[in-house]
C-alpha positions in Angstrom: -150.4 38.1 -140.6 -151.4 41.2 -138.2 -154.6 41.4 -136.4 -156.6 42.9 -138.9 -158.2 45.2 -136.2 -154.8 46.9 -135.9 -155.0 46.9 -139.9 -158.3 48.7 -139.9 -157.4 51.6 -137.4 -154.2 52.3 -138.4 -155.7 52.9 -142.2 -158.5 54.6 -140.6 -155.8 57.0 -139.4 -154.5 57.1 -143.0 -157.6 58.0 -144.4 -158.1 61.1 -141.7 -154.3 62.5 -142.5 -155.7 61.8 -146.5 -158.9 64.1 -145.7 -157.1 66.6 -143.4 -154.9 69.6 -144.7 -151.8 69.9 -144.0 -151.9 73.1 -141.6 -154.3 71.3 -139.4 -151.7 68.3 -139.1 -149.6 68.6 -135.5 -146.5 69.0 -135.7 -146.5 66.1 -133.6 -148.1 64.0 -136.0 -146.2 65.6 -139.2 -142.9 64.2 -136.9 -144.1 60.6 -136.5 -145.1 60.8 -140.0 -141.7 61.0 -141.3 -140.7 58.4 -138.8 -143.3 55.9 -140.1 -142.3 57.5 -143.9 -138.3 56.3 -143.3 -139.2 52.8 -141.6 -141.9 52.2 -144.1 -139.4 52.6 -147.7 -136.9 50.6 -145.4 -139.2 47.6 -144.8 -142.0 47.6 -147.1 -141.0 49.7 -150.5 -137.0 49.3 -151.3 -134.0 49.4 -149.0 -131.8 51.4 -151.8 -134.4 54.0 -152.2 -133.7 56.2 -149.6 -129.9 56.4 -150.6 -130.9 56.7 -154.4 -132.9 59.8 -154.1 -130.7 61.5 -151.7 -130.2 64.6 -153.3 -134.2 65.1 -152.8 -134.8 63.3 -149.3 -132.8 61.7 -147.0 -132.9 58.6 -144.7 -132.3 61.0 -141.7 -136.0 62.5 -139.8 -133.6 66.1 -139.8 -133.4 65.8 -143.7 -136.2 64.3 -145.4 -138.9 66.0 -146.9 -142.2 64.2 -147.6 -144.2 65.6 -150.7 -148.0 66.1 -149.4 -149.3 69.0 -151.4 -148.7 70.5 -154.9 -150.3 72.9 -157.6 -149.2 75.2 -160.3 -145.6 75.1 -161.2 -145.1 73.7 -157.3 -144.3 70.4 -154.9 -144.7 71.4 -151.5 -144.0 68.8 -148.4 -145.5 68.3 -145.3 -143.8 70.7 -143.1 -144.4 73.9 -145.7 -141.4 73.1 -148.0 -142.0 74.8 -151.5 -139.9 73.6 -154.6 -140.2 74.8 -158.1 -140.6 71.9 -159.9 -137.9 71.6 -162.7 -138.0 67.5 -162.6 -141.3 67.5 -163.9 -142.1 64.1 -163.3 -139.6 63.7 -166.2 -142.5 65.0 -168.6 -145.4 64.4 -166.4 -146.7 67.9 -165.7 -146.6 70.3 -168.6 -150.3 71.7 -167.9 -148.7 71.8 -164.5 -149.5 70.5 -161.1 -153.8 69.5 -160.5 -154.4 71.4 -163.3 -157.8 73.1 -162.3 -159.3 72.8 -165.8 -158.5 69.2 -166.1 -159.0 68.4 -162.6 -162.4 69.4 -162.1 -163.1 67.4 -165.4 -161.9 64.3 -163.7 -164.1 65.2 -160.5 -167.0 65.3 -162.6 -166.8 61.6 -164.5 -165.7 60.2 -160.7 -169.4 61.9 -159.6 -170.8 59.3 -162.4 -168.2 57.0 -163.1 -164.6 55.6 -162.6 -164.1 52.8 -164.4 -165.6 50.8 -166.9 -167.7 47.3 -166.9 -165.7 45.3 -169.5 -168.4 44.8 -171.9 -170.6 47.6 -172.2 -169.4 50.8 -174.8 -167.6 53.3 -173.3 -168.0 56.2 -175.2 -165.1 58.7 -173.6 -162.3 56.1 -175.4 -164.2 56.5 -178.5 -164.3 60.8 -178.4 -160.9 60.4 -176.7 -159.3 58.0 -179.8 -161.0 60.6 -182.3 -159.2 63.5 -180.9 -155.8 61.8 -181.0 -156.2 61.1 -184.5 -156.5 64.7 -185.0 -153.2 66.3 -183.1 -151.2 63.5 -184.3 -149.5 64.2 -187.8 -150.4 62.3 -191.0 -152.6 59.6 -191.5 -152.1 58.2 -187.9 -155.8 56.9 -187.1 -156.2 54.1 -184.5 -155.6 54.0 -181.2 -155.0 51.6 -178.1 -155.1 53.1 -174.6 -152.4 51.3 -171.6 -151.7 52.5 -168.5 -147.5 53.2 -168.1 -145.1 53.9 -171.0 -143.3 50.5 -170.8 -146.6 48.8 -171.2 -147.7 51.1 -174.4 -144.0 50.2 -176.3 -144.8 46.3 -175.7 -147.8 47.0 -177.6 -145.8 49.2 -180.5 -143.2 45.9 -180.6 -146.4 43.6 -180.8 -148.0 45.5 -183.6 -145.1 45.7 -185.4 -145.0 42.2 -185.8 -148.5 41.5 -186.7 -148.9 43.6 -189.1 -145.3 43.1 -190.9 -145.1 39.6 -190.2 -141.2 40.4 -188.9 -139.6 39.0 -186.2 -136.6 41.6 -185.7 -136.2 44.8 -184.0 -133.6 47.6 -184.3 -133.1 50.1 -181.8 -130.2 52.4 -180.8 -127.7 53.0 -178.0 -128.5 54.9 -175.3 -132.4 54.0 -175.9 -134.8 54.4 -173.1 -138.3 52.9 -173.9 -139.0 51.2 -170.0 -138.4 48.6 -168.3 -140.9 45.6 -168.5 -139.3 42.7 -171.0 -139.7 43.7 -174.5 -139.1 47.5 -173.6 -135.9 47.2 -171.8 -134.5 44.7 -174.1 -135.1 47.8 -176.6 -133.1 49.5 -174.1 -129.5 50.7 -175.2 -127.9 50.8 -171.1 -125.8 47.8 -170.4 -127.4 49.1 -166.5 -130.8 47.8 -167.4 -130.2 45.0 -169.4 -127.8 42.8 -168.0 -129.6 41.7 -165.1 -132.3 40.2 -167.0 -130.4 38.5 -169.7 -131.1 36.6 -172.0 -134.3 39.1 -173.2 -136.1 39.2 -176.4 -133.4 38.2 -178.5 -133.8 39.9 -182.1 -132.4 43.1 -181.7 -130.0 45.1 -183.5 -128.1 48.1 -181.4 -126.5 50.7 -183.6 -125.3 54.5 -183.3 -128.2 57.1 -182.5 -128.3 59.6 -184.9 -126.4 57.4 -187.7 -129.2 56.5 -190.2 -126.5 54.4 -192.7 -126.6 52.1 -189.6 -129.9 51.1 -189.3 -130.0 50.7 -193.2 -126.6 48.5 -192.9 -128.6 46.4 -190.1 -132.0 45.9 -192.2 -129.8 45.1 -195.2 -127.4 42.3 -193.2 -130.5 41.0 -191.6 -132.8 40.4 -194.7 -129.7 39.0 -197.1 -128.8 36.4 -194.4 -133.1 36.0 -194.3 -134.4 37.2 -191.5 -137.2 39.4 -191.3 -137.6 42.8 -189.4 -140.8 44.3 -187.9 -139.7 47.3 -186.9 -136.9 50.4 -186.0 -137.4 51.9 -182.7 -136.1 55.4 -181.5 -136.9 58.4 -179.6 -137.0 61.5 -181.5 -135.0 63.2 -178.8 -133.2 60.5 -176.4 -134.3 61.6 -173.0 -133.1 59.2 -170.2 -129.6 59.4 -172.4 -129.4 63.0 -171.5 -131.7 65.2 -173.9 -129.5 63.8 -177.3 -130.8 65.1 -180.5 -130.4 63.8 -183.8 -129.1 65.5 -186.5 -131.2 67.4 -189.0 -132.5 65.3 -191.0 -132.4 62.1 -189.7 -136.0 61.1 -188.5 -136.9 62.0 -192.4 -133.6 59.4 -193.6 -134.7 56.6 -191.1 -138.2 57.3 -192.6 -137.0 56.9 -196.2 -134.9 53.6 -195.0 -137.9 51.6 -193.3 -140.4 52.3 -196.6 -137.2 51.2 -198.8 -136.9 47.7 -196.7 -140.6 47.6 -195.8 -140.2 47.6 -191.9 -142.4 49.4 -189.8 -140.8 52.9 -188.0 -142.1 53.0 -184.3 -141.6 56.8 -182.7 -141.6 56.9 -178.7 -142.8 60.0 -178.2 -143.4 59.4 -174.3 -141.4 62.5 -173.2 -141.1 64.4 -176.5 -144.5 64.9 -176.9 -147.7 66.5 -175.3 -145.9 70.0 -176.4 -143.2 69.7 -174.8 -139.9 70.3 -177.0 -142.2 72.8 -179.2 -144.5 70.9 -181.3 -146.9 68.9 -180.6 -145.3 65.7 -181.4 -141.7 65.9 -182.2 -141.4 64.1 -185.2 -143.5 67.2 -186.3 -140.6 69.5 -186.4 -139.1 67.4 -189.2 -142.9 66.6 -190.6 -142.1 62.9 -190.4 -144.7 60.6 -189.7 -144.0 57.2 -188.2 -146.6 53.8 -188.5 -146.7 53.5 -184.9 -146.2 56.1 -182.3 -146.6 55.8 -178.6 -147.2 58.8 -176.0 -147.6 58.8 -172.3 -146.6 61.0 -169.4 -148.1 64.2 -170.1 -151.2 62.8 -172.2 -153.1 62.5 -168.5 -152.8 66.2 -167.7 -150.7 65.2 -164.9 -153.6 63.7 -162.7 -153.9 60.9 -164.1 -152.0 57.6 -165.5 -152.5 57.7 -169.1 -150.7 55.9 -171.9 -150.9 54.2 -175.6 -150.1 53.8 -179.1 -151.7 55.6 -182.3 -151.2 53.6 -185.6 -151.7 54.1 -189.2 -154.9 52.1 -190.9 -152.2 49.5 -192.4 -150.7 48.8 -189.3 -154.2 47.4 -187.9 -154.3 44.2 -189.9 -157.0 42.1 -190.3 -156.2 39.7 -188.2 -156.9 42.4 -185.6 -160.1 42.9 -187.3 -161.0 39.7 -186.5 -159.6 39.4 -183.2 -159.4 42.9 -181.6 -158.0 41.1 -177.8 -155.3 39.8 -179.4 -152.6 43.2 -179.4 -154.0 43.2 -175.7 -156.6 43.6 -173.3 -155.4 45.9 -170.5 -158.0 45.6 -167.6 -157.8 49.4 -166.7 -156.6 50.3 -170.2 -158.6 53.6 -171.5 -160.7 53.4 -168.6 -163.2 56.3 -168.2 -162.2 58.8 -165.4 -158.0 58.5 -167.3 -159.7 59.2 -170.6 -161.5 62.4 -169.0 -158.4 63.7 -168.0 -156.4 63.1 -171.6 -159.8 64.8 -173.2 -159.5 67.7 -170.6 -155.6 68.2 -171.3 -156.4 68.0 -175.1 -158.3 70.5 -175.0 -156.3 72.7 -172.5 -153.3 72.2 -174.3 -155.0 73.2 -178.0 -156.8 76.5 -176.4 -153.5 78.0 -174.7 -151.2 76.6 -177.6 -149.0 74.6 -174.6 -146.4 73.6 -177.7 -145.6 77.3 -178.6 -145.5 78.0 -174.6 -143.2 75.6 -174.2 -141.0 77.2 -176.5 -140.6 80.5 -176.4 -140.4 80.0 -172.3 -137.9 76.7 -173.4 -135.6 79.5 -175.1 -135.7 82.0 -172.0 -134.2 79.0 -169.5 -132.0 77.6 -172.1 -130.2 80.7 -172.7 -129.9 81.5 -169.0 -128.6 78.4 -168.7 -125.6 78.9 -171.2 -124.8 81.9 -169.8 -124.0 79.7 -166.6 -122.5 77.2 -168.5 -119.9 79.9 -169.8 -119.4 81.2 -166.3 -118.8 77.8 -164.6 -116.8 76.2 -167.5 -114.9 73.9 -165.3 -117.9 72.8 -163.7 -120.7 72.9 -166.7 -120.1 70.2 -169.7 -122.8 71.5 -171.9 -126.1 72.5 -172.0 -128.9 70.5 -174.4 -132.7 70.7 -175.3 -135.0 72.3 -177.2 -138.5 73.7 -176.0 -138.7 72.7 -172.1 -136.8 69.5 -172.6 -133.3 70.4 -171.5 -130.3 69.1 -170.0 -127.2 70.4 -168.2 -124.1 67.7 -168.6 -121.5 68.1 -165.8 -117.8 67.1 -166.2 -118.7 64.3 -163.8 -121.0 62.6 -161.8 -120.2 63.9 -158.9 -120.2 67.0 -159.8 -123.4 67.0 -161.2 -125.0 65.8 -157.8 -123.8 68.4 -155.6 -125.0 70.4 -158.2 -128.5 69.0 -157.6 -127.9 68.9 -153.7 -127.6 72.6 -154.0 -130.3 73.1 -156.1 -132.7 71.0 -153.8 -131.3 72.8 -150.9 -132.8 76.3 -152.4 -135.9 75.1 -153.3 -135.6 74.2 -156.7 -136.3 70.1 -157.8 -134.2 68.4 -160.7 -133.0 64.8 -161.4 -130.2 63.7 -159.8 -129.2 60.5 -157.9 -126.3 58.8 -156.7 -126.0 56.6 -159.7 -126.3 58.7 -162.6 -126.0 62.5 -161.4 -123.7 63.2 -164.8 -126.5 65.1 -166.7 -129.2 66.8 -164.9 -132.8 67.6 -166.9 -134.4 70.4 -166.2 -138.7 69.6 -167.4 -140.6 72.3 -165.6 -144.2 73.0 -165.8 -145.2 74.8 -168.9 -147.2 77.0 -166.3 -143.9 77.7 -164.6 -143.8 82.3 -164.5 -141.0 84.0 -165.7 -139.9 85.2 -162.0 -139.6 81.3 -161.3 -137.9 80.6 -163.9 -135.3 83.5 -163.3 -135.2 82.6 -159.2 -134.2 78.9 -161.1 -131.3 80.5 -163.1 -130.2 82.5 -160.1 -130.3 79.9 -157.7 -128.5 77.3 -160.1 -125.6 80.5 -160.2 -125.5 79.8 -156.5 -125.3 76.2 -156.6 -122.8 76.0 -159.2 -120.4 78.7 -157.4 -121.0 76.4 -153.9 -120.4 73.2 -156.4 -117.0 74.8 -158.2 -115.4 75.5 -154.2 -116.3 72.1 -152.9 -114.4 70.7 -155.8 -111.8 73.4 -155.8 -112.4 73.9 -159.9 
């Protein structure tokens, strides 16, 4: 253990870089802080990190940029570097980075408040709860408040069975829904799972977008006698690469669950917050599931902020009489998070952030076929709806010099050394149209560098 007096000023120096801006940093200091950055993820974070996310930093002092500053449609690092921000945060910040609206909301509860006791009412959760009910479609009513998206699908799976009594689950390849142990084994990536086999072990895989698959796996399930809580899906697959159903089939796996009595979970984590368009995205084929979770966006991008809403039938009796026993999250729906999901509520519903999503989702997307037809030996296809959109290269490769080029002119997307193939692009609803065409022309550039290194 070190001497903790070496603990206490080196954190004291921490706290002054914290409180200092970043012009009045040396450049001295700004140097040994991407020293001590480097040896820090080496030691004390994750060996692999550094190599993972090397399109966007780099385990070299020369290369790596440390993010210290951000705002508007913008990540900026420590030694000035400005990047439109096209990752997002994959979802995080459609109102866009520190929000002003919603982050002076959060200042004000943190002047009065942070978190809550445990045992005295906190009223934000309450107005917080109420105003969920009423953006969410249908007769979706009661809510439970988490703090990441993995945690807020354990509660959809635990739901599902106490209020249906089954013990099943089916989900779909490609699925993304986290990575704690009941989410992941939801998950349809051989990647995630197999190193933590055996998980939860009632669940059924079958073909996204293929409804007559999940009704074939209800109906072999219950003849042999088993029972099943619940089908699982995202209305758009995100971590899949922006996949999107057919027409029709959120409304056909709707009509298949009420048929066989299972309960239909939607993990609208991504999807919604506005940002394919709607609201929710189950909204755009007005289906309503029995549980739905949300995350990502829902804290205005400042702060974490997940959970569940569920129709009145879902919330049993038995959770009546025992309202700990779905969970008792210690900072669940605590009072400065629920500020900020109240603030972006209300700033998403007074600048209509769904319809902004998608008639500036429509603008990027076409730019982005038109590249696609220009680079057709480098561009697979292009995918999305509202500002939830995906380029596919041929390869994965391909794909991250893409992304290397893109990073290299200022623009910040998704892609690693492991899974480079499809790229999202989830800017900041705020993002202008001048960014958004510097983003097209710069992705012309990277894509014309990208097509002679591969000699396409």
């Amino acid at each position: 253990m070190t001497d903790k007096t070496k603990t206490i000023q080196e954190l004291d120096r921490v706290i002054r870089l914290i409180k200092t801006d970043s012009d009045q940093i040396s450049a001295e200091e700004k140097k040994q802080m991407v020293e001590e950055t480097l040896e820090h993820f080496d030691h004390y974070v994750s060996p692999g990190w550094l190599k993972y996310r090397k399109s966007v930093s780099s385990d070299s002092e020369e290369g790596a940029v440390l993010e210290w500053e951000d705002g508007g449609a913008y990540c900026y690092g420590l030694n000035g570097e400005k990047f439109i921000d096209c990752l997002g945060g994959f979802g995080i910040y459609t109102c866009g980075h520190r929000n002003p609206e919603i982050l002076d909301t959060v200042k004000a509860q943190l002047d009065h408040q942070a978190l809550h006791s445990q045992e005295l009412l906190d009223p934000l959760r309450g107005y917080l709860a109420k105003a969920v009910a009423e953006i969410t479609p249908g007769d979706l009513q009661y809510c439970f408040f988490t703090n990441g998206g993995a945690e807020a699908v354990e509660m959809a799976l635990k739901l599902a069975r106490i209020a249906t009594g089954g013990r099943w689950y089916i989900s779909t390849v490609g699925a993304f829904h986290g990575k704690s142990m009941g989410a992941i084994s939801m998950g349809g990536k051989g990647t995630y799972r197999v190193p933590y086999a055996p998980m939860v072990q009632q669940v059924q895989h079958v073909e996204y977008g293929n409804a007559d698959d999940i009704r074939k796996a209800i109906t072999n399930l219950q003849t042999v006698g088993e029972k099943v809580a619940a089908v699982i899906l995202e209305p758009i697959q995100g971590e899949a690469g922006v996949i999107i159903p057919p027409e029709g089939y959120l409304q056909e796996v709707r009509d298949i669950c009420d048929e066989k009595g299972v309960a239909l979970i939607f993990d609208e984590i991504q999807t919604g917050m506005g940002r394919t368009g709607t609201m929710w995205r189950c909204e755009a084929e007005g289906v309503t599931p029995d549980i739905m979770t949300f995350g990502k966006a829902f804290g205005g991008g400042i702060m974490p902020i997940t959970g569940i809403i569920c129709t009145p039938k879902m919330w049993t009796q038995q959770l009546v009489d025992n309202p700990w026993l779905l969970g008792s999250p210690t900072f669940g729906g605590n009072p400065v998070c629920c500020s900020a999901a109240i603030a972006t509520i209300k700033y998403m519903l007074e600048n209509d952030i769904p319809g902004v999503c998608k008639s500036k989702g429509e603008f990027l997307k076409a730019g982005l076929e038109n590249l696609a037809k220009k680079y057709p030996s480098v561009i697979y296809e292009v995918r999305g709806t509202g500002l939830m959109l995906a380029v596919e290269f041929h390869s994965s490769e391909i794909g991250y010099e893409c992304a290397k080029g893109l990073f290299a002119r200022g623009v910040m997307t998704a892609g690693t050394l492991v899974n480079a193939k499809t790229i999202r692009f989830e800017p900041t609803a705020v993002i202008s149209q001048q960014d958004m065409e510097d983003v097209i022309e710069r992705m012309d550039a990277s894509l014309a560098d990208t097509k002679k290194a591969f000699h396409l």
